[in-house]
N, C-alpha and C positions, 0 to 999 in steps of 0.2 A: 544471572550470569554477568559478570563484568569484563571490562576489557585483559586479564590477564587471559583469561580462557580463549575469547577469540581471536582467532589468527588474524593477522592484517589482509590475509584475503578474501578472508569471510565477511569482514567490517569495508570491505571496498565493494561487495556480490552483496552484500546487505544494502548498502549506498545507492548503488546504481539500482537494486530492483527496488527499491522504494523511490527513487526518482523519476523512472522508467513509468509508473503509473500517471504523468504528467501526460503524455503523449502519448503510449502504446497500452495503458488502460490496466486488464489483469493480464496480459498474455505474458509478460515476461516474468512477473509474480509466479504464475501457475506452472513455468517450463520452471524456475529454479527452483521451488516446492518439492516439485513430480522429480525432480531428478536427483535433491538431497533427503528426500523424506526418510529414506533406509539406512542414512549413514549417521550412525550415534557418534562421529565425532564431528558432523555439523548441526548437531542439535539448535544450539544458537539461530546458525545462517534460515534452518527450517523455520525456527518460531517466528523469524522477520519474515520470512518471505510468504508466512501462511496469514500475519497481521497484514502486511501490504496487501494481499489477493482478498482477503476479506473485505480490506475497506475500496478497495477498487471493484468490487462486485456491489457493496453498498453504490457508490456514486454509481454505476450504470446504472441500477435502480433509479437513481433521485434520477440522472437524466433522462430516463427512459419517461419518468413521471416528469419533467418537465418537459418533455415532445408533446405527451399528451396533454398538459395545459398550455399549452401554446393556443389552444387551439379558445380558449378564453384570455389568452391574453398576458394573464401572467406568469407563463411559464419563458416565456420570452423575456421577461424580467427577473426571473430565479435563474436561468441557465449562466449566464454572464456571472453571478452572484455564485453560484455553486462551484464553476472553475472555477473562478479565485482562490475558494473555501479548499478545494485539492491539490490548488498550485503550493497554497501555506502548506499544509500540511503535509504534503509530499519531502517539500524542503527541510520542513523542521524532525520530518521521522528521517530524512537520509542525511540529517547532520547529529543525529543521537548515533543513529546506525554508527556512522565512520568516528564516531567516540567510543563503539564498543557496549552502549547502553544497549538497553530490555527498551522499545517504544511500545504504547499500546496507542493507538488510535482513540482520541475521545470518545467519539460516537462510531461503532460500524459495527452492522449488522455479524454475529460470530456464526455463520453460516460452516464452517469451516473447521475442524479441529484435528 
């Protein structure tokens, strides 16, 4: 789907829930999913915001696995390393979003469909 189809408020509700995974994780991912999933005229805004909830369920994974190596040591050294790797990524999927593009996440677990 390209930017003619999506509306400019669904390419703004794309934006913010893929930036929103910066700081509030999957929960804002999962409330906008859960409450557009039935509507076939935000097909679009759903598939971003089920890619965003996916790969924000992957990184609680890496960080949950890097609590538990903290505990040898280097997981204290990957956590600092993994935010970053979310903060990019957050950014570069909610500036495709507000373009109206399809992002898919490199890597993240597709737990999700």
């Amino acid at each position: 789907m390209n930017d003619i189809t999506a509306s400019q408020d669904d390419r703004n509700l794309a934006m913010l829930t893929h930036l929103s995974g910066i700081l509030l994780g999957f929960i804002v991912p999962l409330i906008i999913w859960l409450t557009h999933k039935d509507k076939p005229e935000k097909r679009w805004l759903t598939a971003q915001a089920l890619e965003a909830l996916n790969f924000q369920i992957t990184m609680a994974i890496v960080f949950i696995g890097c609590m538990v190596l903290t505990v040898i040591l280097i997981g204290a050294l990957l956590t600092p390393l993994v935010w970053i790797l979310d903060l990019v990524f957050c950014i570069i999927a909610g500036m495709a979003a507000s373009r109206g593009e399809n992002y898919r996440y490199p890597f993240a677990l597709r737990l999700l469909s």
